[in-house]
DRENDO-1510 file (C-alpha; in Angstrom, 1 decimal, always signed):
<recs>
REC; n; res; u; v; w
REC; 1; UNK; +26.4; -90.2; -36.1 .
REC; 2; UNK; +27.7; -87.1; -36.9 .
REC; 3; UNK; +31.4; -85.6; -38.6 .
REC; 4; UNK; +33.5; -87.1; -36.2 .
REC; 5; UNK; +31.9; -90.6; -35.7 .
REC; 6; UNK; +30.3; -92.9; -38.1 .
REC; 7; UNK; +29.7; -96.5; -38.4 .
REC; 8; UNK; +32.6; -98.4; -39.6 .
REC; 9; UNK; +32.1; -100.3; -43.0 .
REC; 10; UNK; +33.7; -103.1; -44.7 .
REC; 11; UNK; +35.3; -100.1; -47.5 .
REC; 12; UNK; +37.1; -99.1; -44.7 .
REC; 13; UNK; +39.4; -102.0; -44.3 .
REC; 14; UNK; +42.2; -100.9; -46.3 .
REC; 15; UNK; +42.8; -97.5; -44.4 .
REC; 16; UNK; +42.0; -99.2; -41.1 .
REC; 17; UNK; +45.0; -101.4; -41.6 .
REC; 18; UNK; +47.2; -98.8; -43.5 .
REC; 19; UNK; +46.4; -96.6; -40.2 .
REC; 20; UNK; +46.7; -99.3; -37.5 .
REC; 21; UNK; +50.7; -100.0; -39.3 .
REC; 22; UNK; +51.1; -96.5; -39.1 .
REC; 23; UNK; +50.7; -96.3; -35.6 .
REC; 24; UNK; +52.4; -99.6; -34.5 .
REC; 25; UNK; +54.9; -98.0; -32.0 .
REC; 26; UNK; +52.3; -95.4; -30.9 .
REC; 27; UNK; +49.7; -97.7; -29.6 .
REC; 28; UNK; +52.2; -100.1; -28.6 .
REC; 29; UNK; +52.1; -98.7; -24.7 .
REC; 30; UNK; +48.3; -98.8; -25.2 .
REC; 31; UNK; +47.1; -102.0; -26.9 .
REC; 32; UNK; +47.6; -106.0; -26.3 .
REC; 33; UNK; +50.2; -107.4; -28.1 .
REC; 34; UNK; +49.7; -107.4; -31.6 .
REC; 35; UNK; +51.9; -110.3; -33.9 .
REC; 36; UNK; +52.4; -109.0; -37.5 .
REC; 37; UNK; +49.4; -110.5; -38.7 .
REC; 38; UNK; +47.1; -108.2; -37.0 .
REC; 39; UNK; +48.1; -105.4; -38.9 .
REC; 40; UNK; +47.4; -107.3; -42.7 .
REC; 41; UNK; +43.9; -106.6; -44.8 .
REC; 42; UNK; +43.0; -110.0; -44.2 .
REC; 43; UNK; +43.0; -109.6; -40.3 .
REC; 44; UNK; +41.4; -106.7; -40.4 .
REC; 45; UNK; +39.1; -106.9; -42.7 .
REC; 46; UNK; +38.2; -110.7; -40.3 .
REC; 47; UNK; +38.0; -107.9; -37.3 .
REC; 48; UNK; +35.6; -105.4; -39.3 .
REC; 49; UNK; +33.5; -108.2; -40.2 .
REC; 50; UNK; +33.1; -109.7; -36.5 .
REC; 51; UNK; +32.3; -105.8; -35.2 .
REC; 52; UNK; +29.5; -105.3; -38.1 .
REC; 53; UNK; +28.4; -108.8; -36.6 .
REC; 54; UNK; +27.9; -107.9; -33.0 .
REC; 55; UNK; +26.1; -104.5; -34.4 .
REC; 56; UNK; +23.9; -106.0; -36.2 .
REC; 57; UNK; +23.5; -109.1; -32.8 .
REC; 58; UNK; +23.2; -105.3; -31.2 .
REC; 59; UNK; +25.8; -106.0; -28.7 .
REC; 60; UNK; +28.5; -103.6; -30.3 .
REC; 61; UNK; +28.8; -100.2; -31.9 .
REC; 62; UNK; +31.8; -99.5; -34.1 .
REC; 63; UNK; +32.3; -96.1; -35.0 .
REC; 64; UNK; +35.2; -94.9; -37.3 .
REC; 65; UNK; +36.9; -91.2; -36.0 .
REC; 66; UNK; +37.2; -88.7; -38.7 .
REC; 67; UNK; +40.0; -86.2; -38.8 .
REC; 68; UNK; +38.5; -83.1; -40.6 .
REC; 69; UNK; +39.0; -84.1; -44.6 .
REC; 70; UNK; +36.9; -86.9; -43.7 .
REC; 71; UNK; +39.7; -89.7; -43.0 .
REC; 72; UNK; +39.9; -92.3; -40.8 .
REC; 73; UNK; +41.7; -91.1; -38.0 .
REC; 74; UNK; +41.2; -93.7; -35.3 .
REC; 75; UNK; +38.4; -95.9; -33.3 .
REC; 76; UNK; +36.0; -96.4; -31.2 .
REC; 77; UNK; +34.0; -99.0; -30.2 .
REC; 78; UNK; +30.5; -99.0; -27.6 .
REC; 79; UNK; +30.8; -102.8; -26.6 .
REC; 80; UNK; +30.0; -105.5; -24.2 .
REC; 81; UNK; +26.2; -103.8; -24.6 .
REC; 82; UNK; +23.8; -105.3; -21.6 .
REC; 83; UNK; +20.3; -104.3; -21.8 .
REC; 84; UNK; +17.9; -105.4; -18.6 .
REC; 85; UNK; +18.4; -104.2; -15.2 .
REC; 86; UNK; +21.8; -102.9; -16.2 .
REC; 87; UNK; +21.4; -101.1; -19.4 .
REC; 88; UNK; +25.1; -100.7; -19.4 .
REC; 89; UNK; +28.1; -100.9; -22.1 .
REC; 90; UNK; +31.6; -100.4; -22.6 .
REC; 91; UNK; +34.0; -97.7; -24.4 .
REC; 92; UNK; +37.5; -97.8; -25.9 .
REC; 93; UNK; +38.8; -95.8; -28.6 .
REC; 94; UNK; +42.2; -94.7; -29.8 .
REC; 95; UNK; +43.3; -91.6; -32.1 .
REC; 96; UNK; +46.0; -91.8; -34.6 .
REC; 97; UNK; +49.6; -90.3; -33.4 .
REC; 98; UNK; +49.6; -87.3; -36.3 .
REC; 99; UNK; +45.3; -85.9; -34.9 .
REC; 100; UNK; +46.5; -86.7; -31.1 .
REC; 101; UNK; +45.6; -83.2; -29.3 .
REC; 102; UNK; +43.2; -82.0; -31.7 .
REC; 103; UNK; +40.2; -83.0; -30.0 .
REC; 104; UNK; +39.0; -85.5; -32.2 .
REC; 105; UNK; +38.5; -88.5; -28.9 .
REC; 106; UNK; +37.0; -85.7; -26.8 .
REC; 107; UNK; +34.3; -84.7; -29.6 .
REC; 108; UNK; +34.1; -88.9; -30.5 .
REC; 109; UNK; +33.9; -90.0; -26.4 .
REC; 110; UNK; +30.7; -87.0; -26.4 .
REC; 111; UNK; +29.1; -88.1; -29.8 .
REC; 112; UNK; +29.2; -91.8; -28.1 .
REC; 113; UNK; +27.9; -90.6; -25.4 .
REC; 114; UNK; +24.8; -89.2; -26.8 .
REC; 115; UNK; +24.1; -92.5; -29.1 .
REC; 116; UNK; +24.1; -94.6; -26.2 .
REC; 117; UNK; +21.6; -92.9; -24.3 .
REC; 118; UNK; +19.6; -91.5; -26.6 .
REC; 119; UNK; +19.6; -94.0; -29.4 .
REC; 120; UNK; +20.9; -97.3; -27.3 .
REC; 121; UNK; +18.3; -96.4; -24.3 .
REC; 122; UNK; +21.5; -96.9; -21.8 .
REC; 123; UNK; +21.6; -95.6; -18.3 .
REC; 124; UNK; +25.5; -96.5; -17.6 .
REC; 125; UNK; +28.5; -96.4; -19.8 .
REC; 126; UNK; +32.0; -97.4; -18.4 .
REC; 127; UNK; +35.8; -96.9; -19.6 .
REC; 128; UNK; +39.2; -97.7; -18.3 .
REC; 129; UNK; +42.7; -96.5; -19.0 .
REC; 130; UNK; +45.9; -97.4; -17.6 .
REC; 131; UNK; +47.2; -95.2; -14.4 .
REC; 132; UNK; +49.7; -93.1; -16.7 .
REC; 133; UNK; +47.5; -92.7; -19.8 .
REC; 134; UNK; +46.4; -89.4; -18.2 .
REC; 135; UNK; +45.6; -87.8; -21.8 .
REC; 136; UNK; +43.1; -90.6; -22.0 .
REC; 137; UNK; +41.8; -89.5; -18.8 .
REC; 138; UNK; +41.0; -86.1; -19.1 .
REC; 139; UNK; +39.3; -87.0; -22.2 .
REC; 140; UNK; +36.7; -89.0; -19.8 .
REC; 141; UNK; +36.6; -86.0; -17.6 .
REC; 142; UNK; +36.0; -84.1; -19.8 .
REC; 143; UNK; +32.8; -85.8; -21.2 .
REC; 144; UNK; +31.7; -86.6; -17.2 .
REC; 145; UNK; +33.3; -89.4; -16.8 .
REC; 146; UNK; +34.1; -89.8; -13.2 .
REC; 147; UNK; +36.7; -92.1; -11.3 .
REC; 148; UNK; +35.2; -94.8; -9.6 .
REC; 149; UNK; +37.8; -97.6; -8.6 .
REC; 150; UNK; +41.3; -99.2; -9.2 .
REC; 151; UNK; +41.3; -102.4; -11.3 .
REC; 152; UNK; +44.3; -104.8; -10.1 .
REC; 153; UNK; +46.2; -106.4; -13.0 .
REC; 154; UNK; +43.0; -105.7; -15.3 .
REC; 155; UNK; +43.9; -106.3; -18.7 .
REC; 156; UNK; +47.3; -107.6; -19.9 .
REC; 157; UNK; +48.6; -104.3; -22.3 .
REC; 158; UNK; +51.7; -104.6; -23.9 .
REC; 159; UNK; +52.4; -107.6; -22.4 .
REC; 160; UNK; +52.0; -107.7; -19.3 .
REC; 161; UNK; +49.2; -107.5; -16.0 .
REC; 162; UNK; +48.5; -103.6; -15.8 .
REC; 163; UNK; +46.3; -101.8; -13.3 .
REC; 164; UNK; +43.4; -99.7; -14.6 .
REC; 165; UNK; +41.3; -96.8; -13.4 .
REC; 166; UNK; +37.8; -97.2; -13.9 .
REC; 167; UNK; +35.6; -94.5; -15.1 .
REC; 168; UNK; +32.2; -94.6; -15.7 .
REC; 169; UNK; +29.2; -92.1; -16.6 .
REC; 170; UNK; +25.2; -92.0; -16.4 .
REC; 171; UNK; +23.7; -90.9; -19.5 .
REC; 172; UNK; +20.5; -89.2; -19.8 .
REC; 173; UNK; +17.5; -91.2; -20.8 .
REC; 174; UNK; +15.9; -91.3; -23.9 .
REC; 175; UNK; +13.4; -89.0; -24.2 .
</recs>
């Protein structure tokens, strides 16, 4: 990867969580909901294990988002990796409340992109965002994303059944 992405490690653990409390009310709108124990070492470090897991089972990519000193400043994750006929995979990430706006998802959504066709061999990759996350949105646009469909009641987010636009993007083959 390059500045802004790199794989997560297990050192990371510690600033993952103390990040993650930080941004408790700012991810709230965004996220499932999350009982206190999700935002302890132990969970997390139980969650950074599982991710370096499904790396190395090649069926996930988590990358950490540094801000420009080199911190963690958010997440994302390539996931749910199909190879085959569908040569497809999933992306979510999130940005910390105090690097929103600075560009830090739109340069990590275009450094993901680039690893999953070029170093993953994918033809498809897909994200979705609830209808008023429209920062979110432009983020996919941005990178070429475009909107291909309405989910109904697709993933329950703070709590509740929430509809989901559905973005997806080819990617270049591997040359």
């Amino acid at each position: 990867m390059s500045a802004v992405t790199r794989l997560l490690e297990s050192s990371d653990v510690q600033e993952l969580t103390a990040l993650f409390a930080s941004n408790r009310e700012f991810l709230r709108p965004w996220d499932p909901v999350r009982g206190d124990e999700f935002f302890t070492v132990a969970k997390q470090g139980e969650l950074v294990r599982a991710a370096l897991d499904a790396y190395e089972g090649g069926t996930m990519v988590p990358l950490a988002i540094l801000n420009s000193d080199g911190d963690l400043a958010g997440r994302l994750n390539i996931s749910g990796i199909v190879h085959g006929a569908f040569q497809s995979a999933v992306l979510g990430y999130w940005v910390s409340e105090t690097e929103n706006g600075a560009g830090l998802a739109s340069a990590a959504v275009a450094e993901a992109i680039e690893y999953a066709g070029q170093q993953l061999g994918l033809h498809r990759i897909q994200a979705e965002t609830l209808l008023d996350n429209v920062r979110s949105q432009k983020v996919l646009e941005k990178n070429g994303f475009i909107r291909y469909g309405l989910a109904p009641e697709y993933l329950n987010i703070a709590g509740r059944w929430q509809d989901h636009i559905l973005f997806q993007r080819i990617l270049e083959p591997a040359q």
